[in-house]
Each structure stands twice: as C-alpha cells, then as structure tokens.
C-alpha positions as CSV (number, residue, x, y, z in Angstrom):
1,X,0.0,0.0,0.0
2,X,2.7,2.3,0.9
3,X,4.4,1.1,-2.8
4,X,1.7,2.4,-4.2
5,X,1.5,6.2,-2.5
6,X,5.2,6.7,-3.5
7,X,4.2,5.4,-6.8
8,X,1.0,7.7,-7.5
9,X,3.1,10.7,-5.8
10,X,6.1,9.9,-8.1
11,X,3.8,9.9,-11.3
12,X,2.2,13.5,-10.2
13,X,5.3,14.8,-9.9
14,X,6.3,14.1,-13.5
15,X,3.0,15.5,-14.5
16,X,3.5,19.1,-16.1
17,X,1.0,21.7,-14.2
18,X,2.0,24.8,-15.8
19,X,4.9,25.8,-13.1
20,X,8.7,24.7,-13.8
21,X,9.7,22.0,-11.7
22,X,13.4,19.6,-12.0
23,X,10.9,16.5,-11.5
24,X,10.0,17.4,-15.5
25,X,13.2,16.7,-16.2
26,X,14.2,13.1,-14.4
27,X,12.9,11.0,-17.4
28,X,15.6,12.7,-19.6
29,X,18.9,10.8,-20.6
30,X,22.4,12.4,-22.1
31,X,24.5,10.9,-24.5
32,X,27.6,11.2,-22.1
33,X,30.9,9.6,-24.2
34,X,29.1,7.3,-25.2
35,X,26.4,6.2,-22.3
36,X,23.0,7.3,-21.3
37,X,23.6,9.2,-18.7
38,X,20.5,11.1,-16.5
39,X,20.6,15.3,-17.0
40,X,20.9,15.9,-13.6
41,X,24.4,14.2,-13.8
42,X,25.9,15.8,-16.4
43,X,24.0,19.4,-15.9
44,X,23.0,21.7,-13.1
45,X,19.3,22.3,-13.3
46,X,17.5,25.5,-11.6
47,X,14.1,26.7,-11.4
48,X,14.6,30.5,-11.0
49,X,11.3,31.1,-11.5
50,X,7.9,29.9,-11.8
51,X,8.1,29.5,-16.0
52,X,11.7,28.8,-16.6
53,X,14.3,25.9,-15.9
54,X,17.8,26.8,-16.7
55,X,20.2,23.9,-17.7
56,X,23.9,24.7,-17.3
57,X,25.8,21.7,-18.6
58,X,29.4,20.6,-16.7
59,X,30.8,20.7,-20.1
60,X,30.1,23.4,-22.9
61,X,30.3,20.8,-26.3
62,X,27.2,19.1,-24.0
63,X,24.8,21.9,-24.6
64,X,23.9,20.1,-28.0
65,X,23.3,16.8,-26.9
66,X,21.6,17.8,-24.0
67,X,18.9,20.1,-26.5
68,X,18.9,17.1,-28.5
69,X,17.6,15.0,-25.5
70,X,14.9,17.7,-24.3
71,X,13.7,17.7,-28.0
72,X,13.5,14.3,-28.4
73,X,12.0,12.9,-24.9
74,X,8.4,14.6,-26.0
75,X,8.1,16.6,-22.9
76,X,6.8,19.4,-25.1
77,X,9.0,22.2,-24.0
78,X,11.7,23.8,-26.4
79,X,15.1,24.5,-25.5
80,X,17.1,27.8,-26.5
81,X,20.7,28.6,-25.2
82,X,23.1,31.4,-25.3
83,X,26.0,29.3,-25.8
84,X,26.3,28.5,-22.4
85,X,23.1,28.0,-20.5
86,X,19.8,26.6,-22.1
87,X,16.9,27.9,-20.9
88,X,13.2,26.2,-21.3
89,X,10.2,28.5,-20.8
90,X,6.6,26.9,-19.7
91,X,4.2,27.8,-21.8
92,X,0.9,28.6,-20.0
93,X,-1.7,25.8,-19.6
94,X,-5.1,26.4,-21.8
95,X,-8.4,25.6,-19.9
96,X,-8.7,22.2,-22.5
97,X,-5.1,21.4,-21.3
98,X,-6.1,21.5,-17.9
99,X,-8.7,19.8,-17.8
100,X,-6.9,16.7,-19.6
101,X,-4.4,16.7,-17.3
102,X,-6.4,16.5,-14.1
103,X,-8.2,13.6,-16.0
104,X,-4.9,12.3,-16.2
105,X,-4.1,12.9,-12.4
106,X,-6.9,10.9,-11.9
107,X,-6.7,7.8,-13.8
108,X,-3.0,7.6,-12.0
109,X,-5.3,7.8,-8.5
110,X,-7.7,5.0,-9.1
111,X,-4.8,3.0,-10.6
112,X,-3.2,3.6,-7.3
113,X,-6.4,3.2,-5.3
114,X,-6.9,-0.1,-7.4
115,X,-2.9,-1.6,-5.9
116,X,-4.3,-0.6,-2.6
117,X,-7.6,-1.9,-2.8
118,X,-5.7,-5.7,-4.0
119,X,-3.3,-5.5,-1.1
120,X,-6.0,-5.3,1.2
121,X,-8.2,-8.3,-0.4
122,X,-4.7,-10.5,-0.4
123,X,-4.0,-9.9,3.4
124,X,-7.8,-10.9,3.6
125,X,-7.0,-14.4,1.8
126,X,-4.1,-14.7,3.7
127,X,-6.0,-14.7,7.3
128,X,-8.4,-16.8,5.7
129,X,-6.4,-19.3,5.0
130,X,-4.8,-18.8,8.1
131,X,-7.9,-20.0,9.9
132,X,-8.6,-22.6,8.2
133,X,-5.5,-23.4,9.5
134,X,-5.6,-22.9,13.1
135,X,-6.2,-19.2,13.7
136,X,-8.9,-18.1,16.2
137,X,-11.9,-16.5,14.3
138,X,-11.7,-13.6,16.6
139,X,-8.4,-12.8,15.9
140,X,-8.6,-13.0,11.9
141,X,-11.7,-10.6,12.0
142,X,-9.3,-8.1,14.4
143,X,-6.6,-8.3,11.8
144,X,-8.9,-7.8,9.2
145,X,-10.8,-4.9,10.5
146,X,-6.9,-3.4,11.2
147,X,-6.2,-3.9,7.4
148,X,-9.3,-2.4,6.6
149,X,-8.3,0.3,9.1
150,X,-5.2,0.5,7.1
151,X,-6.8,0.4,3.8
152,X,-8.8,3.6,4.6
153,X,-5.6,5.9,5.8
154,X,-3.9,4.7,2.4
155,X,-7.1,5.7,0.0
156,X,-7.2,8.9,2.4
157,X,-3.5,9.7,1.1
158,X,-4.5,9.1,-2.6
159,X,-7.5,11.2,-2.3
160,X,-5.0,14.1,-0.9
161,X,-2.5,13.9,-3.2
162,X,-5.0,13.5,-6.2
163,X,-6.9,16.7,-4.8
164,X,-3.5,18.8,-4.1
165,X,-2.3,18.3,-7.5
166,X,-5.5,19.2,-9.5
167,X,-5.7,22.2,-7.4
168,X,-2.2,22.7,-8.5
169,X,-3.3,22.0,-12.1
170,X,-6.5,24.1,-12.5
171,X,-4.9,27.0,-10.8
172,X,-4.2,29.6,-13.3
C-alpha cells in the first residue's frame, strides 16, 4: 500500500501543471561519451522562477546533446541557449489542457487506489487461510478490521494527493 503512495506521488510529480519543476526533467537521458547518462548528472538544473528551468551543462560541447535529449524525450517544452546556458520557458496551460491533465491525475489515482484496494483483499486471503489453518476467528476478524483500518488511511492519502495536484493544475 505504501508502494503504491510513492508510486502515484512519483507519477504527479512528472505530471507538467504549468509551473517549472526539475521533476520534469528526471525521465531525460544524455548521450555522455558514449552512455546514457541522467541530465541531472551531467548538468546543473534551476528553477529561477515559476516558468523557466535553466540547464547549465558541466561541459560546454554538452549543450547540443543535451537540447537534443529535451527535444527528443516529447516533454513538449523547447530548448534555446546562449551558448552557455539553455533555458526552457513553460508555456501557459489552456483551460482544454487542464482539464486533460487532471483527468490524467486521476486515472494515476484510481490506478493507485486499485494496488491498494488488491493489497488489502490479499491480506484478507491470507488470514483466511490462516484459519482454516488454526487461527482463532476472533483474531482473523481483528486483523482484518486493522487492514481495513489500514486500507482507509492509504485511499485517504490518494485522495489528498489527487486533490493537491488538480488544485495545482487548475490553478491559473
């Protein structure tokens, strides 16, 4: 359950909601002599403000491999340098836009709520079974009124990080 909560947070964070963030960037690999290397380990990236990332490579003759793997990793944000830093500027969300993307935010919730909702119905098997096999009846309706208990708190930290993120998104 708690796989899941990192997972679902994770996925939000790659999600673009209009405001420049590093996380946009994580997906993104270098060609670095001759091995994929992640940006952030070839590059210094800063948000200096809310629209812009600045990219200042460790090496200048990086600057073109590094706009190559912005371009080509779909992100939909285009790099320009000055020969020394590239900078990416965020486009403003439109209200369609938005909307898709807290769609999007939410499909990654149920997905998540859906992992949660199987861990729970396997630990019910498992005390189950584990009656049938010797366990008191009163203690595998306590465990699973604990899981359930458990259960809840997780699909209470989905719904919170589903609704701080489309706030985030439809937030103009």
């Amino acid at each position: 359950m708690e796989s899941a909560v990192r997972h679902l947070d994770d996925v939000l964070n790659h999600i673009r909601a209009g405001k420049a963030s590093p996380a946009l960037l994580d997906p993104i690999k270098v060609d670095y002599y001759g091995s994929m290397s992640p940006l952030s380990s070839v590059a210094t990236v800063i948000v200096p403000d809310a629209r812009t990332i600045t990219i200042q490579p460790w090496e200048k003759k990086l600057i073109g491999e590094i706009e190559r793997a912005i371009i080509n990793s779909n992100i939909g944000l285009t790099p320009s340098n000055n020969g020394e830093v590239i900078r990416l500027t965020m486009p403003p969300l439109t209200e369609e836009r938005r909307r898709d993307l807290a769609k999007q935010c939410k499909a990654e919730a149920e997905t998540a709520k859906m992992a949660v909702r199987n861990a729970r119905r396997d630990a019910i098997e498992e005390f189950k079974k584990l009656q049938k096999q010797g366990l008191p009846e009163d203690a595998e309706k306590d465990a699973e009124a604990d899981v359930q208990k458990t259960h809840d708190k997780f699909i209470k930290k989905i719904d919170d990080l589903y609704a701080a993120k489309e706030k985030e998104i439809m937030t103009v």
